[in-house]
C-alpha positions in Angstrom: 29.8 9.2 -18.7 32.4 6.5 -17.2 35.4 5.4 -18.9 34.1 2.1 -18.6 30.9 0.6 -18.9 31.8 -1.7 -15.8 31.3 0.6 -12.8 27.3 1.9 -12.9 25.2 -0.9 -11.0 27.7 -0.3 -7.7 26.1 0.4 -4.1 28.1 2.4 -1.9 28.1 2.8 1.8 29.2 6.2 2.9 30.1 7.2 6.1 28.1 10.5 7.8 28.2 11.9 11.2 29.5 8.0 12.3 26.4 6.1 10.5 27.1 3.9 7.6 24.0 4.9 4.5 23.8 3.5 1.7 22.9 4.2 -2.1 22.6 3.1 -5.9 25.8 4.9 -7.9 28.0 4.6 -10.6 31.4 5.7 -10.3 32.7 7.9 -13.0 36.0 8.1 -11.6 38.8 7.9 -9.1 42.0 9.3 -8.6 44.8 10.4 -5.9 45.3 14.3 -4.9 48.4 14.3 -2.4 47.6 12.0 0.6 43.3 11.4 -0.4 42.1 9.5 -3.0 39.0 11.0 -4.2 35.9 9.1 -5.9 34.0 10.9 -8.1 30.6 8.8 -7.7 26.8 9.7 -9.5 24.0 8.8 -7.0 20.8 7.7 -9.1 18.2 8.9 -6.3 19.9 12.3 -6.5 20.7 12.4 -9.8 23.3 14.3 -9.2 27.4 13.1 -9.1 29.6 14.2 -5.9 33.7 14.2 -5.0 33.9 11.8 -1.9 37.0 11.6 -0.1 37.5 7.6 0.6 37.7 8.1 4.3 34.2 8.6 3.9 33.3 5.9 2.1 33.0 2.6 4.3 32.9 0.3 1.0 31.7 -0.4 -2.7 30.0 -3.4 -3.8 30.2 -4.0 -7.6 26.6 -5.3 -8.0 27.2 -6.5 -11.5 30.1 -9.1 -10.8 29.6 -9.5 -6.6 32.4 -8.0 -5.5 33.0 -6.1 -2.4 35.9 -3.7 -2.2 36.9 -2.4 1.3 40.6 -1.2 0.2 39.4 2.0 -2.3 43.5 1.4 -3.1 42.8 -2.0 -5.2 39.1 -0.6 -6.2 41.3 2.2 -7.7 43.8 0.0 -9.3 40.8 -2.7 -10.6 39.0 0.8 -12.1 42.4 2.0 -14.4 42.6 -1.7 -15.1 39.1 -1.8 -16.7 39.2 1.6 -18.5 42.3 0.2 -20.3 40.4 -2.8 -21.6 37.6 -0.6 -22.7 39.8 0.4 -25.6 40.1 -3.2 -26.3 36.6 -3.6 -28.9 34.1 -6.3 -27.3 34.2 -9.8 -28.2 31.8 -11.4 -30.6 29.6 -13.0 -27.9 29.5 -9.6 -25.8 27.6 -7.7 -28.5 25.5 -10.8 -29.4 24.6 -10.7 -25.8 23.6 -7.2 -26.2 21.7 -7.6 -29.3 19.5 -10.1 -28.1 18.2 -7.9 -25.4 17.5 -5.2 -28.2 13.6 -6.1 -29.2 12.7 -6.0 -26.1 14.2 -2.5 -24.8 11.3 -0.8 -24.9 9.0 -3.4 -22.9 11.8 -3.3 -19.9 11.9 0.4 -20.4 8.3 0.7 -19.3 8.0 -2.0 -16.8 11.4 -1.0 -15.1 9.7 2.6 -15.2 6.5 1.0 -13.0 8.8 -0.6 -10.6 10.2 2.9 -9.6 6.4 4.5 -9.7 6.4 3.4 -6.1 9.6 2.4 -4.9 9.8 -0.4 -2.2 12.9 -1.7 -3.6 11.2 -5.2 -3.5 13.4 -7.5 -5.4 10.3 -9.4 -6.8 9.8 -6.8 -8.9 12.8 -7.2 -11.1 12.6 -11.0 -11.1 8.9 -10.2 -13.0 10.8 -8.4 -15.5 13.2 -11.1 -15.7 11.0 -13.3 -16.3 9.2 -11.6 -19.1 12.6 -11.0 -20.9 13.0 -15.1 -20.8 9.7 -15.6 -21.6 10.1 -12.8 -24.5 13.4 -13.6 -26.2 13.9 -17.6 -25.9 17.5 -16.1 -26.5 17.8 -14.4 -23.0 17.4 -17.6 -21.4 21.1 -18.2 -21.5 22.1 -15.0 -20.0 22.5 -14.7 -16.5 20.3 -12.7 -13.7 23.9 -10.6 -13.2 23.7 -10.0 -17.0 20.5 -8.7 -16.9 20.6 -6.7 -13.4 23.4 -4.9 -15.7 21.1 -4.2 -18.4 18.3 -2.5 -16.4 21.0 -0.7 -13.8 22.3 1.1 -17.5 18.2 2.4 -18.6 17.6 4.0 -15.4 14.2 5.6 -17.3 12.6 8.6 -16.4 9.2 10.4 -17.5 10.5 11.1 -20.8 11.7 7.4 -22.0 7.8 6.1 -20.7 5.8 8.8 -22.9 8.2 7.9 -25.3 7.4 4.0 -25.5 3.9 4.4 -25.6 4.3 6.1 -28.8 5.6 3.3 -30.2 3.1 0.8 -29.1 1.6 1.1 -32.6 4.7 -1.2 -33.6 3.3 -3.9 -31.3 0.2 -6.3 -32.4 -2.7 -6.5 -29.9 -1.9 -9.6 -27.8 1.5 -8.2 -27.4 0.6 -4.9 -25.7 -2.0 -6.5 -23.5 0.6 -9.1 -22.1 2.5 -5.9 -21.7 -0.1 -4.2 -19.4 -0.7 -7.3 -17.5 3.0 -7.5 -16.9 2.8 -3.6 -16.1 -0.1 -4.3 -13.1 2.1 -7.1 -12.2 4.4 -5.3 -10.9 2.7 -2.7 -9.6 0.8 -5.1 -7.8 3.7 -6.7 -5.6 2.8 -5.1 -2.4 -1.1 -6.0 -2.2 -2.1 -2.3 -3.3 -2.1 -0.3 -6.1 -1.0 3.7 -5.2 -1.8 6.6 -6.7 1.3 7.3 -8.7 1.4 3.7 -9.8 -2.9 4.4 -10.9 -1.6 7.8 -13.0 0.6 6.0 -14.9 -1.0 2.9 -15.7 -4.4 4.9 -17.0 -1.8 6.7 -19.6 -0.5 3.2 -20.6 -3.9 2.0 -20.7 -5.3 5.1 -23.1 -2.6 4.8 -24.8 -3.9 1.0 -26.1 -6.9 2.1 -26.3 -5.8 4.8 -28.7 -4.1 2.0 -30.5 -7.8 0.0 -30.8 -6.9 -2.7 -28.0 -9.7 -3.7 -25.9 -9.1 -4.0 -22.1 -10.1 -6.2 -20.0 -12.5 -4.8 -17.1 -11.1 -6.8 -15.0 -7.7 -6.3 -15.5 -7.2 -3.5 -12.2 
């Protein structure tokens, strides 16, 4: 999708009828067309990728390394830059970084999924799943919060990719799959309440253990 895996967790601030809005992209590309430069930008709400003209975008901040770019002339320049060291294969340490983060794909997959059930963009909810990658993978501990805000910007799951992990619960023992759960309501649980979307979901998680023979606590909602 981008010739470079370094510009998908970017939040851009566009400019419409003189009021600044703002919203989760990636940008696939950006180029110059006589006197506009043009950003071709994919907007995850949406789902859906638009051609901005840069007069109408006010900035770009690159989540992922904290930098704001104003001047769409040196975002331009820092963007060929990048997709030229993308040919470049990654380091050692890059894909080890990577790899760690591998077992526990699936877990973030779901509970990233729950976060978005209801979404009050409440930042608690992905320092939960930071959390339970630390307290998953005594690896992860060494990776940064930037790291790992990288990691979840790139699932981005949908209907499909939830269904999909509970199938695979099987592969996880008991205890597992309950800590799971409880990590699941966790975060569905943020903002005092529990809403009906957030409900739908968790009973298919929840069937879906018990299908698997784990017990559930009546307690646990």
């Amino acid at each position: 999708m981008y010739p470079t895996d370094k510009f998908y967790n970017m939040r851009v601030n566009l400019i419409k009828n003189g009021k600044t809005y703002s919203e989760k992209a990636a940008v696939r590309n950006i180029w110059q067309k006589e006197r506009s430069i043009l950003v071709d930008i994919y907007i995850y709400r949406l789902q859906k990728a638009f051609v901005f003209d840069s007069v109408f975008i006010h900035d770009i901040w690159d989540l992922s390394r904290d930098i704001c770019y104003k001047d769409m002339r040196k975002f331009a320049a820092d963007f060929a830059a990048a997709a030229d060291i993308q040919k470049i294969p990654p380091a050692k340490n890059q894909t080890a970084a990577g790899d760690i983060l591998t077992p526990v794909k699936d877990d973030v997959i779901l509970l990233l999924f729950m976060s978005k059930v209801w979404d009050d963009k409440n930042n608690i909810k992905q320092k939960i799943i930071f959390d339970y990658i630390r307290q998953t993978i005594a690896a992860a501990g060494s990776l940064s919060e930037r790291y790992l805000s990288t990691f979840l910007a790139d699932l981005q799951p949908g209907d499909d990719d939830f269904y999909a992990v509970l199938s695979r619960l099987k592969a996880k023992n008991p205890g597992q799959a309950l800590r799971l759960l409880e990590e699941a309501v966790k975060v569905c649980l943020v903002d005092g309440y529990l809403h009906y979307n957030e409900r739908m979901y968790l009973a298919d998680f929840i069937q879906a253990l018990r299908q698997e023979g784990v017990s559930i606590p009546p307690d646990l909602i």
